[in-house]
N, C-alpha and C positions, 0 to 999 in steps of 0.2 A: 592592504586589508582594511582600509579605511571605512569601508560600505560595511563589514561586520560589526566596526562600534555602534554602528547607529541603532542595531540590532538590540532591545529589551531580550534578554534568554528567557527568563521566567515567562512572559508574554509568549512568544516563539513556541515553547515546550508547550504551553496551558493549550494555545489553538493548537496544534499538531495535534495532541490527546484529543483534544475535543473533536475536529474534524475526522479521524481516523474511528473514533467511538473504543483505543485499545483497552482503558480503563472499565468497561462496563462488562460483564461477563454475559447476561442477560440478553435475550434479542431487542430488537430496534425496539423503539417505543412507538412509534408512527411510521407511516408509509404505506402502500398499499396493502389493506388487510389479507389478501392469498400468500404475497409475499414476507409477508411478519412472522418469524421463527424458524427461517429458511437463512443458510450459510453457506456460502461460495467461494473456495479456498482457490487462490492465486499466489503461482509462481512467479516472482517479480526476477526481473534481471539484476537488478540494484535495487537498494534501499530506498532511494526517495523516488519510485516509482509506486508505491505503497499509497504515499498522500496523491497522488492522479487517480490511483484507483478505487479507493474511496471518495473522492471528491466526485469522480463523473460518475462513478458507480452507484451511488446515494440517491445522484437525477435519474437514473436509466433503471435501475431497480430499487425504488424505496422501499424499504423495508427489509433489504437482504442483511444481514450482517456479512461486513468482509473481513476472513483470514488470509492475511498475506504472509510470504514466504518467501523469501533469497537474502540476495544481499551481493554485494560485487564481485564474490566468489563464485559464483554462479557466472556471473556473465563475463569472465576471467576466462572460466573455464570452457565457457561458447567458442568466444575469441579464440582459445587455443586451438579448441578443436576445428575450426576451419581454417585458422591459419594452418595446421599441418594436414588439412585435407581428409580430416576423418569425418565419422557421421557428425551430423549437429542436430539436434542434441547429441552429446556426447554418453 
C-alpha cells in the first residue's frame, strides 16, 4: 500500500468535491446557456464511477449538473443476478 502514502487526503477529497461540483446545490455556473439549470440523474454501478461521469460528462454536456447514484451494492446485486440467470437488471 505504499502508492496510498504518497497520496495528500485533504488534497484528494478538495479535487473530488470540486471535480464532481457535490458541494454546490445551485446549477452550473458556465456551460452551454440551453443547457444551464438542466439535471441528469445517473445510476452508477460503483462509487467511483461517479468521478468518470462528471469528468466526461462536464466536456459532452456543459452545463448539466450531475446526480449520481449507486454504489457497489448495486452492481453486487447485477453480478448476482446473472450469475443465477435472472433478469439483469434485477
Amino acid at each position: 500500500m505504499k502508492c496510498i502514502e504518497k497520496f495528500d487526503p485533504i488534497s484528494l477529497f478538495s479535487m473530488y468535491m470540486q471535480g464532481t461540483g457535490v458541494p454546490y446545490l445551485g446549477p452550473a455556473k458556465d456551460g452551454e446557456t440551453k443547457l444551464i439549470g438542466k439535471t441528469l440523474g445517473i445510476v452508477n454501478g460503483s462509487s467511483w464511477i461517479a468521478l468518470w461521469v462528471n469528468f466526461f460528462g462536464k466536456r459532452i454536456l456543459s452545463g448539466v449538473k450531475f446526480v449520481n447514484v449507486g454504489n457497489e451494492g448495486i452492481q453486487l446485486n447485477f453480478m448476482k443476478a446473472y450469475k443465477e440467470d435472472r433478469q439483469c437488471p434485477p
